[in-house]
C-alpha positions as CSV (number, residue, x, y, z in Angstrom):
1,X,23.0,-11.9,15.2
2,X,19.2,-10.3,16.1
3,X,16.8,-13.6,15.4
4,X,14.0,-11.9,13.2
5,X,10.0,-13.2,13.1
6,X,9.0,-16.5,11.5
7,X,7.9,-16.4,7.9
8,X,9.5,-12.6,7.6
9,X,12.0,-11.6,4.6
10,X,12.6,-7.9,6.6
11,X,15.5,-7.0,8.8
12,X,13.8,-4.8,11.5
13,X,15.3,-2.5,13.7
14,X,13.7,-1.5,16.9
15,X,14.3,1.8,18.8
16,X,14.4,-0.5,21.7
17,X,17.0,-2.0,20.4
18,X,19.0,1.4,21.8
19,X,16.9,1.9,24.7
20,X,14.8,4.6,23.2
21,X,10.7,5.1,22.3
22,X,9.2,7.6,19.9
23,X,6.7,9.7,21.4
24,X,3.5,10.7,20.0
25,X,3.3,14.2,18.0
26,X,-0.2,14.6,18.5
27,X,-1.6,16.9,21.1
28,X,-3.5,15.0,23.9
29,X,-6.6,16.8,23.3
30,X,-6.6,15.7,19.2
31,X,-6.4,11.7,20.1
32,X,-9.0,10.2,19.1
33,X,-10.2,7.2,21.3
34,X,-7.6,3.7,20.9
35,X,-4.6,6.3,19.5
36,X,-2.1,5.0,21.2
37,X,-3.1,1.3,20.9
38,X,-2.4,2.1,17.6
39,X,0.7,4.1,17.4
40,X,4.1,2.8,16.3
41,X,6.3,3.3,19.1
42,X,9.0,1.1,18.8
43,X,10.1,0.5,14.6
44,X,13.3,2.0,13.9
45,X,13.2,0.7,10.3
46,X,11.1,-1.6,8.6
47,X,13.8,-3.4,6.8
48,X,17.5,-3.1,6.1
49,X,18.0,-4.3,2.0
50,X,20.4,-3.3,-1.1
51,X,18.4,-0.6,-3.4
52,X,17.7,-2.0,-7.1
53,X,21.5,-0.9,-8.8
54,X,23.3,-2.5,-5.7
55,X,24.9,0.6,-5.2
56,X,23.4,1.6,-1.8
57,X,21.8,-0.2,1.0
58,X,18.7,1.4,2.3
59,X,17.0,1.6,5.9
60,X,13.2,3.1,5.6
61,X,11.0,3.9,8.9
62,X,8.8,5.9,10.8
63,X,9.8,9.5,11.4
64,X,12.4,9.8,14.5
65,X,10.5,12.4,16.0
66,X,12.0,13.1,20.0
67,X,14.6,10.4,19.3
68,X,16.6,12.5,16.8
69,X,18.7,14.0,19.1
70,X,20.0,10.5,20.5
71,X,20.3,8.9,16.9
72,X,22.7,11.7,15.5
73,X,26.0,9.9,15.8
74,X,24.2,6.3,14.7
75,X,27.1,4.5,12.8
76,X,26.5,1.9,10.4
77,X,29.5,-1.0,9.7
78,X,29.2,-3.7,7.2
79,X,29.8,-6.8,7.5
80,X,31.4,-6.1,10.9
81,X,34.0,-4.5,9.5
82,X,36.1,-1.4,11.4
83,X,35.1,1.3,9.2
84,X,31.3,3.2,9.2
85,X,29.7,3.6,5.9
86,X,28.7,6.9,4.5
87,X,25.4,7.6,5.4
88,X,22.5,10.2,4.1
89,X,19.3,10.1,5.6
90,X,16.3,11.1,3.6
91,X,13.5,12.6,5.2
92,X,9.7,12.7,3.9
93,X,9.1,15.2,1.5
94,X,5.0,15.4,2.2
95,X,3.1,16.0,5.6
96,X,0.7,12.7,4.2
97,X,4.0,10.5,3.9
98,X,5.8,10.4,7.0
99,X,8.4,8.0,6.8
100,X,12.0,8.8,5.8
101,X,14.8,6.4,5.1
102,X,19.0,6.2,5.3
103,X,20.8,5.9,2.1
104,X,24.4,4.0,2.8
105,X,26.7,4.1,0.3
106,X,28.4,-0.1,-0.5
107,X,32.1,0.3,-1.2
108,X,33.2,-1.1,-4.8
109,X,33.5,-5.1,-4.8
110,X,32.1,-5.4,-1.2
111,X,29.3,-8.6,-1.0
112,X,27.0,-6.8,2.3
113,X,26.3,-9.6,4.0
114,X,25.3,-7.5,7.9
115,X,25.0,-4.5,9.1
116,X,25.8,-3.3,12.4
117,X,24.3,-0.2,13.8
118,X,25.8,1.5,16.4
119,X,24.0,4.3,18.8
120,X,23.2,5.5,22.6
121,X,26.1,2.8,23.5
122,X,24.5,0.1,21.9
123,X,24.7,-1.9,18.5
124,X,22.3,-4.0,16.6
125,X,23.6,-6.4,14.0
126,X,21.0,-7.7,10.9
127,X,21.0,-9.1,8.0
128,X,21.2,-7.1,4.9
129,X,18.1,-8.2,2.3
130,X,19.0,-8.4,-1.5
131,X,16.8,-6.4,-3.8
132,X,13.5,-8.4,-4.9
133,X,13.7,-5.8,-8.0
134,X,14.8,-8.3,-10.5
135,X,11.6,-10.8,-10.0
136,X,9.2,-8.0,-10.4
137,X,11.1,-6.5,-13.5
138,X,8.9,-5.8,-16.7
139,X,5.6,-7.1,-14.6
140,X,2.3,-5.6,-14.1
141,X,2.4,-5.6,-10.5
142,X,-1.3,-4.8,-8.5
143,X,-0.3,-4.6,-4.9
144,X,-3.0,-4.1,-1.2
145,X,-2.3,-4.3,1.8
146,X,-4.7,-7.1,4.3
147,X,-5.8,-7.9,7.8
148,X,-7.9,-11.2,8.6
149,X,-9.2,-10.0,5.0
150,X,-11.9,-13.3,3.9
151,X,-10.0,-15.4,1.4
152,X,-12.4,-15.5,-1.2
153,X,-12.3,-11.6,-1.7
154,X,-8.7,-11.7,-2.4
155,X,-9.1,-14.0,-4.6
156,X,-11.9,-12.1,-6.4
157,X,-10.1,-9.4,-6.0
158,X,-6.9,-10.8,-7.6
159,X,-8.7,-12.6,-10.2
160,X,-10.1,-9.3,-11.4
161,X,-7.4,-7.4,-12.0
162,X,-5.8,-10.3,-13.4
163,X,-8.8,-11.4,-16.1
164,X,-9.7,-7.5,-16.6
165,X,-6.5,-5.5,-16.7
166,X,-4.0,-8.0,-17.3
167,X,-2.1,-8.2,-13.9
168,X,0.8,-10.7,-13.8
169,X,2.1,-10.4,-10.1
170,X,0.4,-9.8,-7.1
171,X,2.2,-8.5,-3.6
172,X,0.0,-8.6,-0.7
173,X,1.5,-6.9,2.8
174,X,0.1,-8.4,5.8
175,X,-0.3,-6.9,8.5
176,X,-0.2,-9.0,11.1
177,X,-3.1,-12.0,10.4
178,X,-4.4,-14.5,12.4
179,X,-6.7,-16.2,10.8
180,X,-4.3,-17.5,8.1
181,X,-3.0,-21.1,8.7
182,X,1.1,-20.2,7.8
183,X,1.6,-20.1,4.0
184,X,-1.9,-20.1,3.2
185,X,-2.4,-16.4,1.4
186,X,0.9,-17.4,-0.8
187,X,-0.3,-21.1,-1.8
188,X,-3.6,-19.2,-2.4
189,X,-1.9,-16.6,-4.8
190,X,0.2,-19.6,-6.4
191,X,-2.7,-21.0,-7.4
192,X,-4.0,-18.1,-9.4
193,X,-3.9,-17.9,-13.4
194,X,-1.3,-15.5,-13.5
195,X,2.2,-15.3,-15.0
196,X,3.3,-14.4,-11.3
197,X,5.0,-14.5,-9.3
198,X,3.3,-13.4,-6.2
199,X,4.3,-12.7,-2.7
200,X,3.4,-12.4,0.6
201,X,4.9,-9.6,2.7
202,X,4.4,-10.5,6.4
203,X,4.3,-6.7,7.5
204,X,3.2,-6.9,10.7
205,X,3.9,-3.1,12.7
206,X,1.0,-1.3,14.5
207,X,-1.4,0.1,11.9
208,X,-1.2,4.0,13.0
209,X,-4.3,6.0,13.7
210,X,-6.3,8.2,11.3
211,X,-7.0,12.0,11.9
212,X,-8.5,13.2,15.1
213,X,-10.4,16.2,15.7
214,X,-8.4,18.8,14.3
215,X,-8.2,16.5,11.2
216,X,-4.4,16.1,11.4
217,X,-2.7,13.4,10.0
218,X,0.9,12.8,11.5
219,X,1.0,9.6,13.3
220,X,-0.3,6.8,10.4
221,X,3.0,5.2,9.4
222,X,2.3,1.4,8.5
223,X,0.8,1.7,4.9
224,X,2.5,4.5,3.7
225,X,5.8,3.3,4.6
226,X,4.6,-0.6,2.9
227,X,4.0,1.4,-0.1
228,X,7.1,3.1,-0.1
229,X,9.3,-0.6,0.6
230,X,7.2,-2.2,-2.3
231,X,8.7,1.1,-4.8
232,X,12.1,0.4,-3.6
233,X,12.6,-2.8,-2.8
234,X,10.7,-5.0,-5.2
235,X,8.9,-2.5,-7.8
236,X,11.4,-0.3,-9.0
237,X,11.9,-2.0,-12.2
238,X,8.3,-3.2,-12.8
239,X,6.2,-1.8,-15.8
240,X,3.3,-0.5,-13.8
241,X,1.7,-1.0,-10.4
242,X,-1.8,-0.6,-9.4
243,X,-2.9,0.5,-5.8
244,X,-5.8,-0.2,-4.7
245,X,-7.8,-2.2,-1.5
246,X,-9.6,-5.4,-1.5
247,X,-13.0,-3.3,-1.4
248,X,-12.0,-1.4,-4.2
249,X,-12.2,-2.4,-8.0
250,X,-11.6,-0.2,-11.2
251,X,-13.7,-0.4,-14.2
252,X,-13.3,0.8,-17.2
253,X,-14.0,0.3,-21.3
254,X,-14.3,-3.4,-22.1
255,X,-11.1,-4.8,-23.2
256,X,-9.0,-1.7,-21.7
257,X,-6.4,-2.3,-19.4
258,X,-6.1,0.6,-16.6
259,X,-2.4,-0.8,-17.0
260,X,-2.1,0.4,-20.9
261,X,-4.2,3.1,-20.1
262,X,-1.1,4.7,-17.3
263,X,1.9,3.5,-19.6
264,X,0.7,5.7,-22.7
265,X,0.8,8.9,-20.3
266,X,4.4,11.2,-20.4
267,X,4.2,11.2,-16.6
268,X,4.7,9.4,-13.8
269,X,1.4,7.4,-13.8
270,X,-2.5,7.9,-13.3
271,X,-5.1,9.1,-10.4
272,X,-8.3,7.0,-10.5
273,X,-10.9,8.6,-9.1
274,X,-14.1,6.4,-7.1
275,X,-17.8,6.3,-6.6
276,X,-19.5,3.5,-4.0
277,X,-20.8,0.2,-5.1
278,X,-23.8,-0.8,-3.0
279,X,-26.2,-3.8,-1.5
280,X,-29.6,-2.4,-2.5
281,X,-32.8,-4.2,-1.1
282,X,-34.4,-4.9,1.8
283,X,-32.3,-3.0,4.6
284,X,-30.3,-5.4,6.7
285,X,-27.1,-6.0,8.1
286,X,-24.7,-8.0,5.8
287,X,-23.4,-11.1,6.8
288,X,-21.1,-11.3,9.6
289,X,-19.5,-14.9,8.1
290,X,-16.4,-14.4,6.5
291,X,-16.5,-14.3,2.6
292,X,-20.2,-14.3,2.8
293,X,-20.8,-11.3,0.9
294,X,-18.8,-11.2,-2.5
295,X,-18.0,-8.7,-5.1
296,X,-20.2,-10.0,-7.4
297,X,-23.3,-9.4,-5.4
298,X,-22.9,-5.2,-5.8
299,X,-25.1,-3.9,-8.6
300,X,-26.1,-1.0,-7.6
301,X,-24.0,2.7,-7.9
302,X,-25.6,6.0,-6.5
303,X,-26.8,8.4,-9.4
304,X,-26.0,11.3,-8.0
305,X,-22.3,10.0,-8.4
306,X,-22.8,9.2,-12.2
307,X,-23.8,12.5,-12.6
308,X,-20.9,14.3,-11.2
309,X,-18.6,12.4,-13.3
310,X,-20.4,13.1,-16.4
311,X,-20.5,17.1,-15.4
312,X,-16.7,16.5,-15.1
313,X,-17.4,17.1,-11.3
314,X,-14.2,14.7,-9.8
315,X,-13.8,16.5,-6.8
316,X,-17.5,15.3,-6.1
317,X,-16.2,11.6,-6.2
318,X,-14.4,9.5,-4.0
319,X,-10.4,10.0,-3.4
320,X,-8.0,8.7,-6.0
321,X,-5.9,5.6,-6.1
322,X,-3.4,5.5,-8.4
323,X,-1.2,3.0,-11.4
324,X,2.4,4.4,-11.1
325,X,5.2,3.7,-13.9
326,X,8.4,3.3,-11.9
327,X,10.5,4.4,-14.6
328,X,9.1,7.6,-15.3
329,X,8.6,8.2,-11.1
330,X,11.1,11.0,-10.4
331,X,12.6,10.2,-6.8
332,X,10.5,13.3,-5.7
333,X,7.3,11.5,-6.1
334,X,5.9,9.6,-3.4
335,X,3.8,6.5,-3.2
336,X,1.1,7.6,-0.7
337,X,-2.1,6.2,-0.2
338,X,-4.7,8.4,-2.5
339,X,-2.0,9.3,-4.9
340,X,1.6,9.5,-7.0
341,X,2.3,12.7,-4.7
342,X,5.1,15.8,-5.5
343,X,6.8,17.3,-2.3
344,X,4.4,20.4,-0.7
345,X,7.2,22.4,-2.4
346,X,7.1,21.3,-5.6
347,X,9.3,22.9,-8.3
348,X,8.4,22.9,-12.0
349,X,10.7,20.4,-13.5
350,X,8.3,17.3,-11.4
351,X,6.0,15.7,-13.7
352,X,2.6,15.4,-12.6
353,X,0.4,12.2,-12.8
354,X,-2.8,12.6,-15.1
355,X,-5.7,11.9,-13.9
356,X,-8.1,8.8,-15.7
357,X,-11.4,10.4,-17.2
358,X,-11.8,6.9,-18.8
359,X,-11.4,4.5,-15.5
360,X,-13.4,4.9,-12.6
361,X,-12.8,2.5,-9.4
362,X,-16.0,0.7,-7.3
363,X,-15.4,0.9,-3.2
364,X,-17.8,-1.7,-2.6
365,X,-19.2,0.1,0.5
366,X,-20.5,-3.5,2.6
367,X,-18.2,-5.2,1.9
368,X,-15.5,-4.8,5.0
369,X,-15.1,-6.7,8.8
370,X,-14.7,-3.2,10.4
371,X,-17.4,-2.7,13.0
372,X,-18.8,-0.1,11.0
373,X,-22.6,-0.4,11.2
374,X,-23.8,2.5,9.0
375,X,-21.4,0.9,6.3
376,X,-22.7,-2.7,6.5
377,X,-26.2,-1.6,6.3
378,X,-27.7,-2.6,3.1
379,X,-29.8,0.5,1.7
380,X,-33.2,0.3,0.3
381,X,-34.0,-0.1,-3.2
382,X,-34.7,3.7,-4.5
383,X,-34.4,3.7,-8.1
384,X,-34.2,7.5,-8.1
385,X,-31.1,7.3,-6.1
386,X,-29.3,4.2,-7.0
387,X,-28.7,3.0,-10.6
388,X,-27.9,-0.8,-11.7
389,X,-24.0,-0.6,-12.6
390,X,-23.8,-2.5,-16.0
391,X,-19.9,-1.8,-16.2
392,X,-19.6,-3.5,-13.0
393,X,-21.8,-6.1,-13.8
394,X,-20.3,-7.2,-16.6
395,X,-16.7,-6.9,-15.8
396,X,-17.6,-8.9,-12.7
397,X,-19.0,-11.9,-14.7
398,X,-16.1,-11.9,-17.0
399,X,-13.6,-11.6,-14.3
400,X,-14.7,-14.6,-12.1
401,X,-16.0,-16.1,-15.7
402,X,-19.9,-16.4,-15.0
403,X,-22.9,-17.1,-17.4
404,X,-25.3,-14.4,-17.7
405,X,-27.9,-17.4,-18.3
């Protein structure tokens, strides 16, 4: 049986596995520079793991793209047994959500232990992963994904959505740290006052590239297709889930959880749109030390943001993120980045998500480790452009529990 990577809970298949490699579906002339240092070529799919009712087994991953042809006649066999399993594969129903997935259908009183997968002359044989749906059932669930993130603004980050909206379990997807000792981001999560529990995803597949030129977007598979594995195979019985980055924070009425807030709605969650948070003073470059710069030290917001949420002016603001409600998520409705998305087709009967006129999220625009000067530039202080954000402020005291004296 296919050893797997140290620390991993996935079952990953590799188009190598069968001899074959996706090739890019972006035009030479609309890649950007480092595209294909970050394009997946090789993942098959992600993980191989029994869907929350135990009736199916399911097998998400990139888009097959030129390698369609040579997977048509794939074969699946549990447990090494004779007989192939009935299989449906399930492509993406959105342009902005790639990824599709195989549905196989587990015979009546069969325990899947393996799953052997048979194409281009060759078979692969893995372990099939239970469902995590059970340890996540009922909880408020706020789920990221990280890279070499600092510590400490997890851990704010965490601690906010735990003390401010009532989080109970947090789900972090790595992807592919090194500057973790092993086990360090789950003993740090353990450690949090949470009901829990937490978990630590070691998600470690090349990160995709963003749009080029022509300001396509058909080759970034890595977080869409994390969100989409956190829906099935550990969220799909959990009472909410917010998605949102380390930089990103939402604030909203004192004592209102974004979490009630997206359960009261008759619809499949809520869209949260953002304006910046920002280091106002004496222009500088930030801190290059890791953890340096904290949450807490943004107290500034632009006006001109302020004021295009009070004229009702969202599409002025920053792109959503979203709170889903699993239960009321018709299979039609994918987990994408910016939002709880309907197929481009979308037919009538699909409940919409509503979007949040009371909740509003902070991108705290210094505080990242991407070489991005022009974002880790601290601004100067302009009280006719910038504002003190005494929502922020004050949520951020009560979430890491500071004295205003």
């Amino acid at each position: 049986m296919r050893q797997e990577r140290s620390g991993s809970i996935l079952s990953t298949v590799r188009l190598s596995d069968f001899g074959l490699r996706r090739e890019p579906p972006r035009p030479l002339n609309d890649r950007q520079p480092g595209y294909e240092a970050l394009f997946d070529y090789d993942t098959l799919f992600y993980d191989v793991f029994r869907s929350c009712d135990g009736r199916k087994i399911l097998c998400p991953g990139p888009p097959q793209l030129n390698c369609e042809p040579f997977l048509a006649d794939m074969r699946f066999r549990l447990n090494e047994d004779f007989h192939p399993l009935e299989a449906v594969y399930r492509p993406s129903q959105m342009h902005l959500q790639p990824n599709g997935r195989y549905e196989l259908s587990v015979p009546i009183g069969i325990d899947p232990r393996s799953l052997t997968i048979e194409a281009c002359g060759r078979s692969v044989t893995v372990p099939v992963r239970g469902s995590g749906c059970g340890i996540f059932r009922d909880r408020r669930v706020v789920l990221t994904m990280v890279k070499n993130t600092p510590m400490q603004w997890i851990r704010d980050w965490a601690q906010f959505n735990i003390r401010i909206h009532g989080a109970e379990s947090v789900i972090l997807y790595d992807n592919g740290s090194s500057t973790y000792a092993p086990g360090a981001l789950q003993r740090m999560l353990d450690d949090l006052d949470a009901r829990g529990p937490h978990l630590v995803i070691d998600w470690d597949f090349p990160y995709g590239p963003g749009v080029g030129p022509r300001n396509v977007q058909d080759s970034f598979y890595c977080q869409p297709g994390g969100l989409d594995h956190a829906r099935r195979r550990f969220c799909a019985q959990s009472r909410s889930v917010l998605n949102c980055d380390i930089d990103e924070l939402v604030v909203g009425p004192k004592g209102v959880s974004v979490f009630d807030e997206a359960e009261a709605q008759q619809g499949p969650g809520l869209h949260i749109h953002g304006q910046w948070a920002e280091l106002v003073g004496e222009p500088r470059e930030t801190s290059d030390a890791p953890g340096a710069t904290r949450h807490l030290d943004f107290r500034f917001s632009p006006r001109k943001q302020s004021l295009w949420r009070w004229l009702g002016r969202y599409d002025r603001l920053l792109r959503t993120k979203w709170v889903a409600v699993p239960a009321q998520c018709d299979d039609r409705i994918d987990w994408t980045v910016h939002a709880l998305a309907p197929p481009d087709q979308a037919t009538g009967t699909v409940s919409k998500p509503t979007l949040s006129k009371r909740f509003l999220y902070r991108h705290f625009r210094q505080l990242t480790t991407k070489d991005a000067a022009k974002r880790r530039r601290i601004k100067r202080h302009d009280p006719v452009r910038y504002r003190v954000d005494r929502a922020l402020v004050l949520a951020m005291r009560e979430a890491l529990q500071i004295d205003p004296s």
